[in-house]
Every structure is written in structure tokens, then in C-alpha cells.
PAZAPA-4460 file (N, C-alpha, C; in steps of 0.05 Angstrom, whole numbers, plus 32768, in hexadecimal, padded with zeros to 4 digits):
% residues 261
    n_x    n_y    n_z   ca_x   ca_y   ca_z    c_x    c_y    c_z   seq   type   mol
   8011   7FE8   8000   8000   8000   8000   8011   8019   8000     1      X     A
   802C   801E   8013   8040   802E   801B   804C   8035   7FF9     2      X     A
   804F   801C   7FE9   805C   8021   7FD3   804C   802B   7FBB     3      X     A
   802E   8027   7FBE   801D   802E   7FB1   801D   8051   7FAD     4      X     A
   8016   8053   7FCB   8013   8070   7FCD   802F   8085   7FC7     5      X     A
   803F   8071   7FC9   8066   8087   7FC2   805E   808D   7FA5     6      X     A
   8055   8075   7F92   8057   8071   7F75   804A   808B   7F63     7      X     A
   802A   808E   7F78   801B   80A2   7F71   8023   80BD   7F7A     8      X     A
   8031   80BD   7F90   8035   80DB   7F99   8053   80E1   7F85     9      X     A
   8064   80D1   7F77   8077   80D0   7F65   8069   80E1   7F51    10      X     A
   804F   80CD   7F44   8047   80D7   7F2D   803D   80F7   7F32    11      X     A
   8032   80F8   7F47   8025   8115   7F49   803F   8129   7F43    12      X     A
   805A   8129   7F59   806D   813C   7F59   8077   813A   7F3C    13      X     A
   807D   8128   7F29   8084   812B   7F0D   8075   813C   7F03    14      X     A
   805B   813C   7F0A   803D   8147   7EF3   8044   8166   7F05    15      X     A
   804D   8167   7F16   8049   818A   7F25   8066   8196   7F12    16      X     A
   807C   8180   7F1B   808F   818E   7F0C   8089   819E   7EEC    17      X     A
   8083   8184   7EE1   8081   8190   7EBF   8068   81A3   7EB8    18      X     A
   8059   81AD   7ED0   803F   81BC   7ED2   8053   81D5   7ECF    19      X     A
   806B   81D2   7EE7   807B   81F4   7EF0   808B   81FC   7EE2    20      X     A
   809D   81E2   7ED1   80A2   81E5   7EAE   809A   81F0   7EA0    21      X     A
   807F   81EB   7EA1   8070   81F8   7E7E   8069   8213   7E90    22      X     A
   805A   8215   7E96   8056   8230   7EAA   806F   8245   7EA9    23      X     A
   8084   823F   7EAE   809E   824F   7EAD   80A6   8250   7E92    24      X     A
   80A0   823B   7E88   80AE   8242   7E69   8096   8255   7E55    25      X     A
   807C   8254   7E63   806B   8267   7E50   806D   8287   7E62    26      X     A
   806F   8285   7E7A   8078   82A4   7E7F   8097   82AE   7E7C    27      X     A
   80A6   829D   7E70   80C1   82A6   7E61   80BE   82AE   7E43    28      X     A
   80A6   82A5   7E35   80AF   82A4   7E22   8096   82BA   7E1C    29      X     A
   8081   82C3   7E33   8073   82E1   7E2C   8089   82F4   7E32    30      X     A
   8097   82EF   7E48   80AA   830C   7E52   80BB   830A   7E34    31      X     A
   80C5   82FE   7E20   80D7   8300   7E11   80C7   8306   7DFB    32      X     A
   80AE   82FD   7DF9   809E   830A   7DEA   80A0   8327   7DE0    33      X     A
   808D   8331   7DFF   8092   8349   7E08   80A8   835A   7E02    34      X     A
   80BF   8350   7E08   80D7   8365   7E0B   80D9   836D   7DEA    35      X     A
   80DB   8350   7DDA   80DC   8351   7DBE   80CE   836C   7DB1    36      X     A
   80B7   8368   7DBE   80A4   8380   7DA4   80AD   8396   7DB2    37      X     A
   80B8   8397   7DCB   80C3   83AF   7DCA   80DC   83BF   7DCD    38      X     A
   80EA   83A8   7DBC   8104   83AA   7DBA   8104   83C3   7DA9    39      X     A
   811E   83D8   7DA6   811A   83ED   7D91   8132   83E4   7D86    40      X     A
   812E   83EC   7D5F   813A   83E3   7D52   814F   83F2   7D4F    41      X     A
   8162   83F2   7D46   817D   8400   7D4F   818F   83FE   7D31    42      X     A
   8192   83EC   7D20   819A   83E4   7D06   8188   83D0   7CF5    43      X     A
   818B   83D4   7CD9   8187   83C8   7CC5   819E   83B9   7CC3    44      X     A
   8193   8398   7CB6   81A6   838A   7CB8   81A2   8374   7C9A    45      X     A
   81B0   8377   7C82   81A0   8367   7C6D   81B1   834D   7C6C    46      X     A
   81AA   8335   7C60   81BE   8326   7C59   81B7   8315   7C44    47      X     A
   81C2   8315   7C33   81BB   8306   7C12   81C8   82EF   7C12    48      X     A
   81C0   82DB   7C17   81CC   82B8   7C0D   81C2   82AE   7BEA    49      X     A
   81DB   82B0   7BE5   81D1   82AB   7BCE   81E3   828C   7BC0    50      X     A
   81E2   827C   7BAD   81EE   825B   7BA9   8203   826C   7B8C    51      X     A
   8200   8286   7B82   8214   8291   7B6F   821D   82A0   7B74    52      X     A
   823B   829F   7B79   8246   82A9   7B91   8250   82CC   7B7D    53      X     A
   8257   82C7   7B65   8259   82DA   7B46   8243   82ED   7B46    54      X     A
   8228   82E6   7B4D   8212   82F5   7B42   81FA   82F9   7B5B    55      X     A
   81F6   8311   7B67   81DC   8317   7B74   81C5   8323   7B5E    56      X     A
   81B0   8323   7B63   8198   832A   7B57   8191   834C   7B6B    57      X     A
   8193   833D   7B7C   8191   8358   7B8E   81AB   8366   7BA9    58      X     A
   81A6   837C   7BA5   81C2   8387   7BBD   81B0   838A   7BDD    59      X     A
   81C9   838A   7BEB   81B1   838C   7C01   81AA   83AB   7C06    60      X     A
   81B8   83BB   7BEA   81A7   83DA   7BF8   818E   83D6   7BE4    61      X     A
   8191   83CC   7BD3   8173   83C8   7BCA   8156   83BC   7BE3    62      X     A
   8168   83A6   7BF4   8152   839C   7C03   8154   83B4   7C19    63      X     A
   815F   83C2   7C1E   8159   83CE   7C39   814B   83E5   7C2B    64      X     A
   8153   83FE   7C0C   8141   8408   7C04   811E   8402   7BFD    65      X     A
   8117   83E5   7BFE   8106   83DE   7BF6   80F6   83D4   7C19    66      X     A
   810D   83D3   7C2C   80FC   83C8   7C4A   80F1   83ED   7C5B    67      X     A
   8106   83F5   7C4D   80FF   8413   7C4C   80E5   8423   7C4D    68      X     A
   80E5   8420   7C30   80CE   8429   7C1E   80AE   8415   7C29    69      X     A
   80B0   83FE   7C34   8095   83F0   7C3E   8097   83FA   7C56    70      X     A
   80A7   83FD   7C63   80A3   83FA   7C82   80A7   841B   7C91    71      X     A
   80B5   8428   7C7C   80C7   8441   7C89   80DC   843C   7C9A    72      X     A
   80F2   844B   7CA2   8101   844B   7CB0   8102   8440   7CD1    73      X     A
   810B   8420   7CCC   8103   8419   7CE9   8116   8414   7CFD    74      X     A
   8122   842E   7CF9   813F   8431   7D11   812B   8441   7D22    75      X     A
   8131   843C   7D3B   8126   8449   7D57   8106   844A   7D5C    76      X     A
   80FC   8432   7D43   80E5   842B   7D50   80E4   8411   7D66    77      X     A
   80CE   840A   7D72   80CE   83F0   7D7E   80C0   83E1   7D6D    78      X     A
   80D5   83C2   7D70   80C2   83AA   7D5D   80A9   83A8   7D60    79      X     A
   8095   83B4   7D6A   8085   83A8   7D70   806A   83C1   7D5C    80      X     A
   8082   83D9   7D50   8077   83E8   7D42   8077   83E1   7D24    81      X     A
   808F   83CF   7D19   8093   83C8   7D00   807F   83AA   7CFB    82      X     A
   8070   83AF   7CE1   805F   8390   7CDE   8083   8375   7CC8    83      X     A
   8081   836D   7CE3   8097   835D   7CD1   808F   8347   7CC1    84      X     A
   8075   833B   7CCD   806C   8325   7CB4   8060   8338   7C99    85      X     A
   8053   834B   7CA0   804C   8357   7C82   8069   8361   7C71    86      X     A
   807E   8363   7C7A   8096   8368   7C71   80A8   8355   7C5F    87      X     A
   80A0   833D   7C7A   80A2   831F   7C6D   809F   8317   7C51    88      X     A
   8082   831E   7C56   806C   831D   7C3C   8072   8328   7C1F    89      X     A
   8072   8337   7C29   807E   834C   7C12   80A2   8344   7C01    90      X     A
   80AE   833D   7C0F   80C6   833A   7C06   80C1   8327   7BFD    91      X     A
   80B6   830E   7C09   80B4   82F3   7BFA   80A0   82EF   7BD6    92      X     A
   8098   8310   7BDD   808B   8318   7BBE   809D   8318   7BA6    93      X     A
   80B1   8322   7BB2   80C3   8328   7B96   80D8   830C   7B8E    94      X     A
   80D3   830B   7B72   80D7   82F9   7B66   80F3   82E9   7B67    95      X     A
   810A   82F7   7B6B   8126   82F2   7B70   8128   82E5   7B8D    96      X     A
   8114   82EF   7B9E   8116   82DA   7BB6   810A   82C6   7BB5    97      X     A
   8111   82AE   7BC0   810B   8290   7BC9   8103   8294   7BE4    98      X     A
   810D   829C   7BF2   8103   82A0   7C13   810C   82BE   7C1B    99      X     A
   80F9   82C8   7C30   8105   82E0   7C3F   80FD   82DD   7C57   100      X     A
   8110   82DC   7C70   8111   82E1   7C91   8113   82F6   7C93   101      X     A
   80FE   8304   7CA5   80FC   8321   7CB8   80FE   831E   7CD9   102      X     A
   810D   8326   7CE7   8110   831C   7CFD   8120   8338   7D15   103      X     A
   810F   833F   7D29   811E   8352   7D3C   8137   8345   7D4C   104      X     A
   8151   8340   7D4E   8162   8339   7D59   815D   8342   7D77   105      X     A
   816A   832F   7D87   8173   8339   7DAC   8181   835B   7DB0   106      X     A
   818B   8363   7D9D   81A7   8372   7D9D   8197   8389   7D89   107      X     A
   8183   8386   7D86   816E   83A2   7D75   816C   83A1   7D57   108      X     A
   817E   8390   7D47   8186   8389   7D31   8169   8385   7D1E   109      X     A
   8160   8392   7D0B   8147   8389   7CFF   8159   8378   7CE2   110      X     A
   8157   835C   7CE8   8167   834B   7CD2   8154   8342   7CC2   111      X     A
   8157   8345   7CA1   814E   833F   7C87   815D   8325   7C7E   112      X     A
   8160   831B   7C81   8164   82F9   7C6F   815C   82EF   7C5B   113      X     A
   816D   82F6   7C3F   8164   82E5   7C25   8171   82D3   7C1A   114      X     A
   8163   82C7   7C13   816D   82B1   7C04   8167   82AF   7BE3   115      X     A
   817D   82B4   7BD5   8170   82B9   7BB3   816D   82A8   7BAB   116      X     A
   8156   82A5   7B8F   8153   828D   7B7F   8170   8296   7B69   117      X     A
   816F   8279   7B67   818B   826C   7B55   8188   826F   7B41   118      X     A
   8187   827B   7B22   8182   8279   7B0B   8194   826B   7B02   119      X     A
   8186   825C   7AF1   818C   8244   7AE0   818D   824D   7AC6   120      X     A
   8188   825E   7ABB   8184   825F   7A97   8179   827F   7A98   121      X     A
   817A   8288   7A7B   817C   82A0   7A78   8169   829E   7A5E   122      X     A
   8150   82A2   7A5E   8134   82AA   7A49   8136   82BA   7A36   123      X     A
   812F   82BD   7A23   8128   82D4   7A12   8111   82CE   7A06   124      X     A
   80F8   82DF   7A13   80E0   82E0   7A03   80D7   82FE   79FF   125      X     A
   80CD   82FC   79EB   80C3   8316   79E2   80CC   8332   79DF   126      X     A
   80DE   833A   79E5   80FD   8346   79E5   80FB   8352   79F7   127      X     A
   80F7   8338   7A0C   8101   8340   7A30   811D   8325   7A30   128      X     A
   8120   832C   7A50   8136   8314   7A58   812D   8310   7A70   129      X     A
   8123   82F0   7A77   811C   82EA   7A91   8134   82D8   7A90   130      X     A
   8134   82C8   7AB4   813E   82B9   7AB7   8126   82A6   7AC8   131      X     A
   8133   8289   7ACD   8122   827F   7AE1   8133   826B   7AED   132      X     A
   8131   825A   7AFF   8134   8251   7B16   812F   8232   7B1C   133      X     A
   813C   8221   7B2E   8134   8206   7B22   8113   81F6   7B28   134      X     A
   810E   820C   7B37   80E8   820E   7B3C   80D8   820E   7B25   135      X     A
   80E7   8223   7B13   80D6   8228   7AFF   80D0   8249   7B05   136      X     A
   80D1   8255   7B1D   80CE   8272   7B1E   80DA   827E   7B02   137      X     A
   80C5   8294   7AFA   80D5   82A5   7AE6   80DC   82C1   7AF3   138      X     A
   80F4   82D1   7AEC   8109   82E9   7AFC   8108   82EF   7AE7   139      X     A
   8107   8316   7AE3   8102   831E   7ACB   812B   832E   7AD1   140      X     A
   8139   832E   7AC3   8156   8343   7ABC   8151   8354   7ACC   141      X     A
   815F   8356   7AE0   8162   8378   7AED   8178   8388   7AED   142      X     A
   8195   8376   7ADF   81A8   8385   7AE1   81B4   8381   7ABB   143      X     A
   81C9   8389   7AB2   81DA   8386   7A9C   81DF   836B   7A9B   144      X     A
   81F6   836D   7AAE   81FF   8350   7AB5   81F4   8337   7AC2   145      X     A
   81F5   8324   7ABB   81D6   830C   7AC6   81ED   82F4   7ACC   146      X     A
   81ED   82E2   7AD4   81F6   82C8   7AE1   8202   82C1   7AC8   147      X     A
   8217   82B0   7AC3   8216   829E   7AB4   8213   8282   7AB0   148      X     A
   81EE   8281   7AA5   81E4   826A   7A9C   81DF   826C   7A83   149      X     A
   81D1   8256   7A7B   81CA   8246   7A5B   81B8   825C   7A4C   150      X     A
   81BC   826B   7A3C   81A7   827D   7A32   8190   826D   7A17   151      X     A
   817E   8275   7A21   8162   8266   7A13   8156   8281   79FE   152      X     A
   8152   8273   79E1   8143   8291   79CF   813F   8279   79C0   153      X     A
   8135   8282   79A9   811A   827E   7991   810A   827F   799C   154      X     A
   80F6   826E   7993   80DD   8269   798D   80CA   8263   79AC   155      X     A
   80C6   8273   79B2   80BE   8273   79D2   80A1   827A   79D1   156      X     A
   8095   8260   79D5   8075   8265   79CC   806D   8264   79E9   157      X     A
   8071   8272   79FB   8063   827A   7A17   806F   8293   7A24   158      X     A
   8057   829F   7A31   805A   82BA   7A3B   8070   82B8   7A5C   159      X     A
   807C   82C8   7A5F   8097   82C4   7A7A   8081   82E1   7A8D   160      X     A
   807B   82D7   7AA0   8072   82EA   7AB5   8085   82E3   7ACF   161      X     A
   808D   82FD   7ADB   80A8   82FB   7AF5   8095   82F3   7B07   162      X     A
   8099   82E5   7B14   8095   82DC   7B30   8079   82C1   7B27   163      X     A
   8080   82B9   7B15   8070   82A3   7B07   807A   828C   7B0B   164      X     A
   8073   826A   7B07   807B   8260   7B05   8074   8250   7AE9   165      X     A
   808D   8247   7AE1   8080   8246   7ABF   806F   822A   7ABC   166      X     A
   805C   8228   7AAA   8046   8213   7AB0   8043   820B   7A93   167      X     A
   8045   821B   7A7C   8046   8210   7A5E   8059   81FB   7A5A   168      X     A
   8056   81E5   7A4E   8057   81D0   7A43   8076   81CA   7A37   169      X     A
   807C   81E1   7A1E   8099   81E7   7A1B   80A7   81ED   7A2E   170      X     A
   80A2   8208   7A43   80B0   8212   7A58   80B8   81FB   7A6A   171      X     A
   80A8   81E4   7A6F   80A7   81D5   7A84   80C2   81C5   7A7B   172      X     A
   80C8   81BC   7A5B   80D3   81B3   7A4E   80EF   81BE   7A45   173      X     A
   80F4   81D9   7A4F   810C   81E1   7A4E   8115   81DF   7A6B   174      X     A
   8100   81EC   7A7B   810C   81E9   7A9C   8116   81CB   7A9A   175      X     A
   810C   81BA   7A96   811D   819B   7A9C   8134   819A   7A8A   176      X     A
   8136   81A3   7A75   8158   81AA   7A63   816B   81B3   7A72   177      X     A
   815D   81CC   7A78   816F   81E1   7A90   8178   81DB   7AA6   178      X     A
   815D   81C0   7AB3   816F   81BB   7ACE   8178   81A6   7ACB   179      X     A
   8177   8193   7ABA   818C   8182   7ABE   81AE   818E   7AAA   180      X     A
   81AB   819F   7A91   81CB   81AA   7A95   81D4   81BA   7AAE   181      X     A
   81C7   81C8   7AB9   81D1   81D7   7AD6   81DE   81C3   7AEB   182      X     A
   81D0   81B4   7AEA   81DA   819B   7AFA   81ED   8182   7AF6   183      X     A
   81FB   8189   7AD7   820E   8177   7ACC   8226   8182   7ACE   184      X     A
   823B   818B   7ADA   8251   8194   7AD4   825D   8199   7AC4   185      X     A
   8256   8186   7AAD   8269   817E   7A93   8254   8189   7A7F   186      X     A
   8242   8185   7A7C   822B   819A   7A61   821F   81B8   7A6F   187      X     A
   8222   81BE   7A86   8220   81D9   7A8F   8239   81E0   7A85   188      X     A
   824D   81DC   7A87   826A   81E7   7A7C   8264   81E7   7A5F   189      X     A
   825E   81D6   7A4E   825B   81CE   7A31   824D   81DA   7A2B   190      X     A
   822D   81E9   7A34   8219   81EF   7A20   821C   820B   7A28   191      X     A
   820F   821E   7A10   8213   823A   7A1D   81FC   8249   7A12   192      X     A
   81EB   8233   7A06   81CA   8247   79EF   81C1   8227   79F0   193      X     A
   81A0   822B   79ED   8190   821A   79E4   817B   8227   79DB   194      X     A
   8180   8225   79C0   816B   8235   79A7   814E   8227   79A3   195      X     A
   8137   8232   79A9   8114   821C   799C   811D   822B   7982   196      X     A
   811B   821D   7972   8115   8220   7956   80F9   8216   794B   197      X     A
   80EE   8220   792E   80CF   8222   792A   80CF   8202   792C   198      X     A
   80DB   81F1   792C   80D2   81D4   792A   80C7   81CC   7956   199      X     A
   80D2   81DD   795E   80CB   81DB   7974   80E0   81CC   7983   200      X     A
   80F3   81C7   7976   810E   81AE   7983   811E   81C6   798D   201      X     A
   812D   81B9   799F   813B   81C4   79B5   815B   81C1   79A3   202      X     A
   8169   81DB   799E   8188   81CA   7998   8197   81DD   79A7   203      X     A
   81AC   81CB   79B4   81BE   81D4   79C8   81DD   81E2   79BD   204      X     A
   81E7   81F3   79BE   81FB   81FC   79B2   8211   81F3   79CD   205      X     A
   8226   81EC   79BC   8242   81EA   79CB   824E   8206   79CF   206      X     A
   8264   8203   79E9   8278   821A   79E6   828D   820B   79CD   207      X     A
   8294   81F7   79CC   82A5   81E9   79BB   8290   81D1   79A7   208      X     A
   82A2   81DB   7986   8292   81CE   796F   8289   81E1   7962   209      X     A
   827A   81DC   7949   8266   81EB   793A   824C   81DE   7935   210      X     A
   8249   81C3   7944   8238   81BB   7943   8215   81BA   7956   211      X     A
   8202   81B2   7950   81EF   81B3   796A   81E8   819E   7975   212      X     A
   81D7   819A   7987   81CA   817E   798F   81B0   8184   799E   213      X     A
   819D   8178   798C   8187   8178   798B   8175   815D   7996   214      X     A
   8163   8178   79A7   8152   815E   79B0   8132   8164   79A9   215      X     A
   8119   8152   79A1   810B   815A   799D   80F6   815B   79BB   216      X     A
   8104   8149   79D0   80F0   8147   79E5   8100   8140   79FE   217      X     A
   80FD   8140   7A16   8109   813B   7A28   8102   8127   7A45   218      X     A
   80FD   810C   7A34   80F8   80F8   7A44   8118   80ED   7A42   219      X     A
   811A   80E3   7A5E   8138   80D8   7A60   8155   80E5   7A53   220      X     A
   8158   80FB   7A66   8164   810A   7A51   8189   8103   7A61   221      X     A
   8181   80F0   7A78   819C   80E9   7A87   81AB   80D8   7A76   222      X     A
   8192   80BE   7A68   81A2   80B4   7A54   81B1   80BC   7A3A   223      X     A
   819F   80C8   7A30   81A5   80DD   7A18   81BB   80EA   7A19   224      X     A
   81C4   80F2   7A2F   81E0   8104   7A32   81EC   80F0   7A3E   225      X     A
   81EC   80D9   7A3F   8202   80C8   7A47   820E   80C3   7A2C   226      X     A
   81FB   80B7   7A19   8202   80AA   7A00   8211   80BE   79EC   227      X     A
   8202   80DF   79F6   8215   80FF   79EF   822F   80F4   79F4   228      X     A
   8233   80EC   7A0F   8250   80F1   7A1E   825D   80D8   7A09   229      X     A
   8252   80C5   7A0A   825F   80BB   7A06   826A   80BD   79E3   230      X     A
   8254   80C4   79DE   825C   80C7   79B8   8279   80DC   79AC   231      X     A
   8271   80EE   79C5   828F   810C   79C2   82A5   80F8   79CD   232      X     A
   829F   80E7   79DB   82B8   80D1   79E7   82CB   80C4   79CF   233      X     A
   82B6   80B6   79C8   82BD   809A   79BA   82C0   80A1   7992   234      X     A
   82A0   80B5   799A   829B   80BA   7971   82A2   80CF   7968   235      X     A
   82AC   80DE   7971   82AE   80F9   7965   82CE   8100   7960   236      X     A
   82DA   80F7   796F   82FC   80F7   7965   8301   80E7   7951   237      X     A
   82EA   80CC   794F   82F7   80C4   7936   82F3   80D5   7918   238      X     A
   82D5   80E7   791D   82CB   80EE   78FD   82D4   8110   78FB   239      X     A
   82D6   8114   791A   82DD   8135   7915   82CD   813F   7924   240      X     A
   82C8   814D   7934   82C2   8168   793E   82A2   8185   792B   241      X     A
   82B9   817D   7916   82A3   8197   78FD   8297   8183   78E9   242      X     A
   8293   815E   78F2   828B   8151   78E1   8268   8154   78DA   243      X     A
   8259   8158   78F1   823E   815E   78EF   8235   8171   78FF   244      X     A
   8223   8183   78EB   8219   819D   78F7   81FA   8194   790B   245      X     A
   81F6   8181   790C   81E5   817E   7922   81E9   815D   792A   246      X     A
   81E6   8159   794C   81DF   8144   7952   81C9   8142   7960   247      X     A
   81BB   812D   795C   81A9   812A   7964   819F   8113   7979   248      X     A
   8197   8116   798B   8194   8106   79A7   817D   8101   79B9   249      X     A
   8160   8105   79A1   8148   8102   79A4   8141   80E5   79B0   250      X     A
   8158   80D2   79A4   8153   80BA   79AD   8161   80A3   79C1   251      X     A
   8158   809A   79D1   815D   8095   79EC   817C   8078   79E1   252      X     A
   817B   8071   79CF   818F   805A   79C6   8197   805A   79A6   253      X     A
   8192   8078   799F   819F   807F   798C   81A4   8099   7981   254      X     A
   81B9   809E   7976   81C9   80BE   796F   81CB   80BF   7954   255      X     A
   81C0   80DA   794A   81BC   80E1   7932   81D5   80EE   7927   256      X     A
   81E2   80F4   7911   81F1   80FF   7915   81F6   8114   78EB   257      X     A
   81EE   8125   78F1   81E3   8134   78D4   81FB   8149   78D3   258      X     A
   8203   813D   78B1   8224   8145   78A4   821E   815F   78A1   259      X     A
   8232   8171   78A2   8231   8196   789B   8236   818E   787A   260      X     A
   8222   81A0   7878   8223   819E   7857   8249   81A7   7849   261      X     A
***
């Protein structure tokens, strides 16, 4: 009976303890609440992560002119005056970002955190220049100088809206071109244009050759550029280099290969 009653009065003092736990940990975490919104902000603080280490899309006086311009000047206010999720909001609007953190630091710091989307390829429709991303986001040019990726022109039978993600049929069909050379070491180095021409086929231009290689579709395109690799390996030293002005690689276990006139 003696051991009965220790067992239960055990269980009770555990259940009081983790009662004075949570209890203390939720009036720690209003007082920190509290102090937070009324922390005053003291500096702007931006930070741009970006995976190209050569090319930003944006500077961070662009983001602080632009946290600026939504919010006004939020030195020597208190956090609790600035809307930081609508700030959030807003930054995660513009198209070059992939994510944006807004956050009041311990130390008064109002910190901006971006993270840029990665362009993959460089568009030409309509005589604009987008870029897009391995999502499929489309980024419309904002500076001269742009990343160096695969540039895409002809025959571009779909409209590019920034902050879109592309959903036409061809587009869907170049994004999978684009991201698997971005992701090959050896044909991201090799390719530097992929032209639609009116037949609607995709042909890839080399930095090296005068030749192209053409695909009309892009199922299995890991094999296709294996049998590539391997053909510049094995076939092309034997006939030449300037022997054919197009190859062709539409087919998953066989290579076309069309003589320059």
C-alpha cells in the first residue's frame, strides 16, 4: 500500500514539475515577446546569398532603398511599429527573390535576408531578355551584364511574364534542356545558344565546331548526351570535327549525322 501511494505521489510531483516548466517557459517567452516589439531599431542590415558568386540580380542598396520606400525609415522606431510580415510579403513579391527573412535582432538590428533565384538560361522573346530559374520562374534583365548561362532565341511561341512560372508546353521543354545542361559540367561548358527554329526542333550550338545538335523532343535526354559524349569520343576524330553541319540526337539508340554541303 506504502509503495502504492510513493508511486502516485511520484507521478503527481513529475506532473507539478512540467506544469512550472511550461508555465515559466510561456512567461519567458511573453517577456521576450514584449521586449521584442519594443526593441528600437538602431541599423539596417541587408544580406544577399546568392549560388553565383560572379552575378547579383540585386545590390543590397537596392533592397534597403526598396525596405525604405514600403516601410519608411525604420531607424529609431520600435519593432513593434514596423509591419515586418507585410514587408516579408512584399519582398518575396519580387521576382529575383526565392525567399526573403525580416527579422528584429537582440542588438536592434532590423535584418533583411535574401536568398536569389539562380538563373539558368538567358530568353529572348519578343525583343525583351528574360531569364528563368530551375523552378521555371521567369526574371525579366535588370542590368547590361547578366550571368553566364545558355542563351535561348528563335522561334518562341509563348508569352515570358516576370514573376511567372512558365507553364506552355515548349517552355516546359526548354526548362528541362536548360536544366539538365546547367547541371552537366561538361555540356554547360560546351553549349553557349539553343536556337527554336520554325521546324520547332531545338539545335544546340557548341563553343567548339561549326556544327549543331539537334533535338526534336526531350524524353531521355541523359541518354542522348551519353551516346553525344560518347560519339565526340570515339566518332568524330575519326571523320573530322567540320565533317557535319548538324547532328542529330532525337533518338534514344541512334545518331544522325548530316554532311556540310
Amino acid at each position: 500500500m506504502k509503495s502504492i501511494k510513493l508511486a502516485f505521489s511520484r507521478r503527481q510531483w513529475m506532473l507539478s514539475i512540467a506544469v512550472f516548466l511550461i508555465l515559466l517557459l510561456l512567461l519567458l517567452w511573453s517577456k521576450l515577446n514584449f521586449a521584442g516589439k519594443n526593441r528600437i531599431i538602431n541599423e539596417v542590415r541587408v544580406e544577399i546569398n546568392t549560388s553565383d558568386t560572379s552575378f547579383q540580380f540585386l545590390t543590397q542598396q537596392e533592397i534597403s532603398n526598396f525596405v525604405e520606400d514600403k516601410i519608411g525609415n525604420p531607424i529609431g522606431k520600435p519593432a513593434s511599429e514596423v509591419s515586418l510580415t507585410e514587408l516579408e510579403i512584399e519582398l518575396n513579391r519580387i521576382p529575383y527573390i526565392q525567399r526573403a527573412i525580416v527579422y528584429v535582432s537582440f542588438d536592434g538590428k532590423l535584418k533583411v535576408q535574401i536568398n536569389e533565384r539562380q538563373a539558368i538560361a538567358q530568353i529572348h522573346s519578343r525583343n525583351e531578355t528574360f531569364y528563368f530559374d530551375t523552378s521555371g520562374v521567369i526574371m525579366k534583365r535588370n542590368k547590361i551584364k547578366g550571368p553566364n548561362v545558355i542563351v535561348i532565341n528563335g522561334t518562341i511561341p509563348f508569352k515570358m511574364t516576370p514573376g511567372k512560372k512558365m507553364g506552355h508546353k515548349k517552355a516546359l521543354e526548354l526548362l528541362e534542356i536548360a536544366k539538365f545542361i546547367h547541371t552537366q559540367p561538361l555540356w554547360n561548358m560546351q553549349f553557349e545558344q539553343c536556337y527554336v527554329d520554325k521546324l520547332e526542333r531545338y539545335l544546340l550550338f557548341p563553343r567548339v565546331g561549326s556544327h549543331s545538335i539537334v533535338l526534336n523532343n526531350v524524353v531521355n535526354l541523359d541518354k542522348k548526351f551519353e551516346n553525344l559524349r560518347l560519339f565526340y569520343e570515339k566518332g568524330l576524330p575519326l571523320v573530322g570535327w567540320n565533317k557535319y553541319s548538324e547532328i542529330e540526337i532525337s533518338y534514344e539508340n541512334q545518331i544522325v549525322g548530316r554532311a556540310t554541303d
